[in-house]
C-alpha positions in Angstrom: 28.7 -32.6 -11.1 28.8 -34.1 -14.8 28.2 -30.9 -17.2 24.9 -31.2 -19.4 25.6 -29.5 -22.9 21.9 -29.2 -23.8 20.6 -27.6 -20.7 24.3 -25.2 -20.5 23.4 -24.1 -23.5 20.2 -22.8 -23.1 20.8 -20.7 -20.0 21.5 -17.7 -19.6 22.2 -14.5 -17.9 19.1 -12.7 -19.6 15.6 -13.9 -20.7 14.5 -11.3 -23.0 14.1 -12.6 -27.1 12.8 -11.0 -30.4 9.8 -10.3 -28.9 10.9 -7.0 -27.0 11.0 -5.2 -30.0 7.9 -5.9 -30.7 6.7 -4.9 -27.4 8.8 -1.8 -27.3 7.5 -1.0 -31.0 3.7 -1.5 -29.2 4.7 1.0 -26.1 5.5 3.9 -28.1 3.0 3.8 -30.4 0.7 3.3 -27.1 2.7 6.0 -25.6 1.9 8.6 -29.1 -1.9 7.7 -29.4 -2.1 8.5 -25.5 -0.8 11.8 -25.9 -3.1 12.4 -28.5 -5.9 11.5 -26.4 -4.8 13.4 -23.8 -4.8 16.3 -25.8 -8.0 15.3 -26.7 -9.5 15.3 -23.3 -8.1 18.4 -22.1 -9.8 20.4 -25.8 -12.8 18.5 -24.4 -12.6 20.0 -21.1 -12.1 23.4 -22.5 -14.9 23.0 -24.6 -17.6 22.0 -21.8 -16.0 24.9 -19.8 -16.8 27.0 -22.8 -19.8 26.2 -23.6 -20.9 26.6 -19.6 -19.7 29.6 -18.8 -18.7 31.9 -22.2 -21.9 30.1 -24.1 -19.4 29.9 -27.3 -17.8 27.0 -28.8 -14.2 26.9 -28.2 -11.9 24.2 -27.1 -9.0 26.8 -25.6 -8.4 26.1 -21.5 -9.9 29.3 -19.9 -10.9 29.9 -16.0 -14.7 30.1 -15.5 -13.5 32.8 -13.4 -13.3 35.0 -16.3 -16.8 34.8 -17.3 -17.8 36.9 -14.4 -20.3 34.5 -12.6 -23.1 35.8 -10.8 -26.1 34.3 -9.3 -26.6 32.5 -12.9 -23.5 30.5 -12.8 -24.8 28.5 -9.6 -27.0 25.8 -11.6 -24.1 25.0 -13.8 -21.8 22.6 -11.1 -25.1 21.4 -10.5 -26.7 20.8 -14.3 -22.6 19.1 -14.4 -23.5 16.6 -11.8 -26.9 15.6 -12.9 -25.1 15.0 -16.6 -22.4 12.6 -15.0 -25.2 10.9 -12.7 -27.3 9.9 -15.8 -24.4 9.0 -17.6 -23.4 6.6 -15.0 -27.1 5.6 -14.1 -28.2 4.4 -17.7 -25.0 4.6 -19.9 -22.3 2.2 -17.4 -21.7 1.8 -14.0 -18.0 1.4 -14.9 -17.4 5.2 -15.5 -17.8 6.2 -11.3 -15.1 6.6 -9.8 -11.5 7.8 -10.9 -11.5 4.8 -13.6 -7.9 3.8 -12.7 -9.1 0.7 -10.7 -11.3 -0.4 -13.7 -8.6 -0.1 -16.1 -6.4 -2.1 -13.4 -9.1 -4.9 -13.3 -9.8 -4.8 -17.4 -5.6 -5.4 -17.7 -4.5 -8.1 -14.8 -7.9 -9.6 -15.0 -10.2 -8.8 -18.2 -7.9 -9.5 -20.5 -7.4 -5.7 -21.6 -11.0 -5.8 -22.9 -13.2 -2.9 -22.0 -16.2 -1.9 -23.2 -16.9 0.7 -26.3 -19.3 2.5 -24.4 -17.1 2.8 -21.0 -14.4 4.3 -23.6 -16.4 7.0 -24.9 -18.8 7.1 -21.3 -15.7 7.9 -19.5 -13.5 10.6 -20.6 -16.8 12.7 -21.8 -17.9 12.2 -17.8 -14.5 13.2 -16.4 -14.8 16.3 -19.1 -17.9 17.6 -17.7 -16.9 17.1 -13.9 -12.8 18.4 -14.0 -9.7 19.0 -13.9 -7.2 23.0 -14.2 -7.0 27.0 -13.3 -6.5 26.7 -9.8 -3.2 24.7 -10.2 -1.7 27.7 -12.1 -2.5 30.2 -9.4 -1.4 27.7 -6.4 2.1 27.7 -9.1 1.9 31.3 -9.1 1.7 31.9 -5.6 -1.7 34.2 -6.1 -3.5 32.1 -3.6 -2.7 32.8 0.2 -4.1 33.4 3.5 -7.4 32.5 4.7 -8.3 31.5 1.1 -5.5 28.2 1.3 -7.5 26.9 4.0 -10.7 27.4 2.5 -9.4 25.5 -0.8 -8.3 22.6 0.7 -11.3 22.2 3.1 -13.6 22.4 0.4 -11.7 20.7 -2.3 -11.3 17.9 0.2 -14.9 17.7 1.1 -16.0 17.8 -2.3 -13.9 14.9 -3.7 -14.6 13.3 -1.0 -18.3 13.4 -1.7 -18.2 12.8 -5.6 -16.3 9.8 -5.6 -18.3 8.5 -2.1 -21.6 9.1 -4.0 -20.2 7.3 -7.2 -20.1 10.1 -9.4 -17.1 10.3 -12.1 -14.2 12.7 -11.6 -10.3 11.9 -11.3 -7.6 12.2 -8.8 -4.6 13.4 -10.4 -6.1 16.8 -10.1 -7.5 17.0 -6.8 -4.6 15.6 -5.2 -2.6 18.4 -7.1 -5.1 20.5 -5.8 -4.9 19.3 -2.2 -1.1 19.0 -2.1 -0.7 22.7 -3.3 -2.5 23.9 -1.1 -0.8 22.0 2.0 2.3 23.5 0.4 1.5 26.8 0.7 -0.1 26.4 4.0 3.4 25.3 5.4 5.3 28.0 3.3 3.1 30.7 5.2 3.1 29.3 8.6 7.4 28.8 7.8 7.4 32.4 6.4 9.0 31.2 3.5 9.2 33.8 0.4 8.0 31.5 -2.3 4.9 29.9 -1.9 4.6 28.8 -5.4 7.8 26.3 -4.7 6.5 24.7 -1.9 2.8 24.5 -3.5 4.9 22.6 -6.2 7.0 19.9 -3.5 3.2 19.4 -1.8 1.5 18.9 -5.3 4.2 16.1 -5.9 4.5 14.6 -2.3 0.8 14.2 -1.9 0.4 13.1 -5.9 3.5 10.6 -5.2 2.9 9.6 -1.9 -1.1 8.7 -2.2 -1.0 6.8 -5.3 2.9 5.5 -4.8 4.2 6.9 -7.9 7.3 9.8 -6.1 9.1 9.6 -9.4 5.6 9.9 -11.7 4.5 12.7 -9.6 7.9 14.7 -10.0 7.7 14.1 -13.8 4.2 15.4 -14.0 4.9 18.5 -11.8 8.1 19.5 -13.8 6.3 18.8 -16.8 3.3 21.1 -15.5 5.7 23.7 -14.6 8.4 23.7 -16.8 10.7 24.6 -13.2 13.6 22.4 -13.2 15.1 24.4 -10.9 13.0 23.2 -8.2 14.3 19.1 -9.0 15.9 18.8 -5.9 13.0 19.8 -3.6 10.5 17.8 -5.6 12.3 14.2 -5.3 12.8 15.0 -1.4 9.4 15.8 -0.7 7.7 12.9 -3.1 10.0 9.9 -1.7 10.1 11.2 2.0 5.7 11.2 1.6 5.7 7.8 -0.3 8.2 6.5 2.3 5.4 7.6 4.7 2.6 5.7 3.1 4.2 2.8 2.9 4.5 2.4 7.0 1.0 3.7 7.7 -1.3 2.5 4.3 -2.2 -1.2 3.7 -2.6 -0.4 -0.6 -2.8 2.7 -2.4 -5.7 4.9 -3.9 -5.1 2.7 -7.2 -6.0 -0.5 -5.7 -8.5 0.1 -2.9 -11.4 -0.5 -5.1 -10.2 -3.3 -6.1 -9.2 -4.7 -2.6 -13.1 -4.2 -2.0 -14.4 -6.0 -4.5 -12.2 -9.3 -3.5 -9.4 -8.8 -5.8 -5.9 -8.3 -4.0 -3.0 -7.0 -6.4 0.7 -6.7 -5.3 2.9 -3.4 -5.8 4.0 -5.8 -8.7 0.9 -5.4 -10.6 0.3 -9.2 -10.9 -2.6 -11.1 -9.6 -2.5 -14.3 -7.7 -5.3 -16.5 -8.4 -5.8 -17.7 -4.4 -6.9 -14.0 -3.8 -9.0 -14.0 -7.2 -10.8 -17.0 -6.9 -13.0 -18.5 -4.8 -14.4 -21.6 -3.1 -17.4 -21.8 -5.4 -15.3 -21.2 -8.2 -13.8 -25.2 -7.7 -15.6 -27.0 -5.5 -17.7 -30.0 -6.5 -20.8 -31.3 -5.2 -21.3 -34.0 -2.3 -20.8 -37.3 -3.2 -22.9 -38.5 -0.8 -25.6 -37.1 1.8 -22.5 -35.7 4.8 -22.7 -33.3 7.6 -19.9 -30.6 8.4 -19.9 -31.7 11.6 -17.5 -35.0 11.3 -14.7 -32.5 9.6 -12.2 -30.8 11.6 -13.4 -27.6 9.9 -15.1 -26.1 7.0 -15.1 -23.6 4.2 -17.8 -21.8 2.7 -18.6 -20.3 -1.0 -17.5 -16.8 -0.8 -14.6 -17.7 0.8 -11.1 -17.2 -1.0 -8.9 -20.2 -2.6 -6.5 -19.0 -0.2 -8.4 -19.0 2.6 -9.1 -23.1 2.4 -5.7 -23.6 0.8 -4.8 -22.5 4.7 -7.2 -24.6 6.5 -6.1 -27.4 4.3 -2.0 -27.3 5.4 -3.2 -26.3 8.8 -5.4 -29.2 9.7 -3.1 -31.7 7.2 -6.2 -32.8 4.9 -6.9 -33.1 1.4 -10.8 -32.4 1.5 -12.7 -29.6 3.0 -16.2 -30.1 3.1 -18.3 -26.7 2.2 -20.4 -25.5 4.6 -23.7 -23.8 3.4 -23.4 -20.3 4.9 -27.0 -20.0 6.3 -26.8 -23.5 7.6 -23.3 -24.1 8.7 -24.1 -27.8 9.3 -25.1 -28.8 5.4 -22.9 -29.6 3.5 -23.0 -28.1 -0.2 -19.5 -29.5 -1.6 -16.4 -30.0 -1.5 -13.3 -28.7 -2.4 -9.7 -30.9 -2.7 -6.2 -29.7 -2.6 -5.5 -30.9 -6.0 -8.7 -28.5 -7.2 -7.2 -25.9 -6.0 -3.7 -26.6 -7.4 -5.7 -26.8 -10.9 -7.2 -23.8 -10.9 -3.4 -22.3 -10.4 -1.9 -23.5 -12.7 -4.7 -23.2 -15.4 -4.7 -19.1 -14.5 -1.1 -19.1 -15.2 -1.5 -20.6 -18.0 -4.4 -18.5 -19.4 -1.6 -14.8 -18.1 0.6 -16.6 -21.4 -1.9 -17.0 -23.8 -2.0 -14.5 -26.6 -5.1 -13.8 -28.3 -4.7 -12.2 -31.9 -5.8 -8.8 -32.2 -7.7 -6.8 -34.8 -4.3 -6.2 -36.9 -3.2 -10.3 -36.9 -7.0 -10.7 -38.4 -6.7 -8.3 -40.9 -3.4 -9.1 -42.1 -4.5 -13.0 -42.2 -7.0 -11.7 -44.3 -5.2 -9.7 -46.9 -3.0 -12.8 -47.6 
């Protein structure tokens, strides 16, 4: 084969240009105003707990165990929950749930665009409704017997409730809740001497395993211990549980919501625009008074691009007529191979367009 000097020279072994740089210099300065946030959010929960329980304004991280509740104390988880529920009822719909899916959708499929008052809505919710004491004594190894079992049957019951009724709260806590206190289960029924190890391997096999992060979840439990000593035990157990839910889970807790609401994303993070899209999106009208009943078969509105990109290649057609879905025999549209193609490739194109941000505009505008 005759050698090609242009095309030669532009391949290569590596695709990367200039522009990681920039987009390394953008992840750490992502990575410092996180941490700052964070910070933030936990001074936020402190102050809430404050407020609540020691009726004084301090943002410190103290256990409303402290404060000595009594009979008063009941009214407060439940005061908490009205909060969230108005805040979620006339403020944005957007802050229920863990946020993680949202933040998913606003990324792949938004643009990275999410609303001011979701911003502010939502970590002032999850303030009100978390997060911490608990996790120390499960570390400790304070918490055993009959009181283990308790924990994770109520904890369980009472995530499982919040986030089923819509309320806001997160995960990363009650799953570090949860797997703690499975840890410690199996160190007592093992008669092992260190609950507060195993408490650690179940906090990062259940965190690592559910939401298919093992290597997140051992960062985060070192980082909330400080134990490296315990390294070893921690990768076993998170890779052996997200070994697990990978053979028995179709998606993770991360992308469940958004499997419901008709968007399918891949462990790679990307979406394809066959499961975004649908027939509706691309179909055109009837070019003439037709029936469904003279095609082979037909698709209808709500029905994915990859759905009739199938019935297309199965029955070897161009054109699917769409069917209206309370009258499967009128016809509504149609919807062509080439459409569907189209809307591909324009998706693609619209994942490589860059819009300019507030510091291109203000830059333009100092010049």
């Amino acid at each position: 084969m005759a050698r090609n000097p242009q095309l030669d020279d532009r391949l290569g072994d590596y695709t990367a240009d200039a522009r990681l740089i920039t987009l390394s210099v953008m992840a750490a300065l992502v990575g410092v105003i996180s941490a700052f946030v964070a910070l933030a959010l936990v001074r936020l929960i402190g102050l809430f707990t404050n407020l609540a329980y020691f009726h004084r304004f301090a943002t410190s991280l103290v256990s409303p165990a402290a404060s000595g509740p009594g009979l008063w104390s009941l009214p407060i988880p439940v005061v908490g929950g009205l909060i969230v529920g108005l805040l979620a009822r006339y403020g944005s719909e957007k802050i229920r749930g863990h946020g993680i899916p949202e933040a998913m959708e606003a990324i792949l499929i938004g643009r990275s665009r999410i609303e001011a008052r979701v911003a502010v809505l939502k970590p002032l919710s999850s303030a009100i409704a978390i997060g911490y004491d608990v996790i120390h004594d499960l570390v400790a190894g304070r918490l055993v017997g009959i009181f283990l079992l308790v924990l994770l049957v109520v904890k369980a019951l009472i995530w499982a409730i919040g986030l089923g009724s819509g309320t806001s709260g997160g995960v990363l806590a009650p799953l570090l809740v949860m797997g703690g206190t499975m840890g410690a289960l199996g160190a007592s029924a093992l008669h092992r001497p260190d609950p507060g190890l195993w408490a650690m391997v179940g906090m990062a096999a259940l965190m690592g395993g559910t939401m298919q992060v093992p290597l997140t979840a051992v960062i985060f439990v070192l980082e909330l211990t400080g134990d490296f000593a315990a390294l070893p035990g921690l990768l076993i157990g998170s890779i052996a549980a997200a070994g697990v839910t990978v053979l028995l889970m179709r998606r993770s807790i991360l992308t469940e919501k958004l499997a419901r609401r008709g968007r399918h994303v891949t462990r790679e993070y990307g979406v394809n625009p066959l499961h975004v899209l649908r027939v509706e999106d691309v179909m055109e009208p009837p070019l003439a008074p037709r029936t469904a009943s003279v095609a082979p078969v037909v698709v209808y509105p709500d029905e994915l691009l990859e759905t009739a990109m199938r019935k297309l290649l199965e029955h070897e057609v161009e054109v699917l007529p769409v069917a209206s879905p309370d009258d499967p025999g009128r016809v509504v549209g149609y919807v062509e191979r080439s459409a569907i193609l189209g809307a591909w490739v324009q998706h693609t194109r619209d994942e490589h367009t860059r819009e300019e941000g507030w510091l291109g505009r203000l830059r333009r505008a100092s010049r």
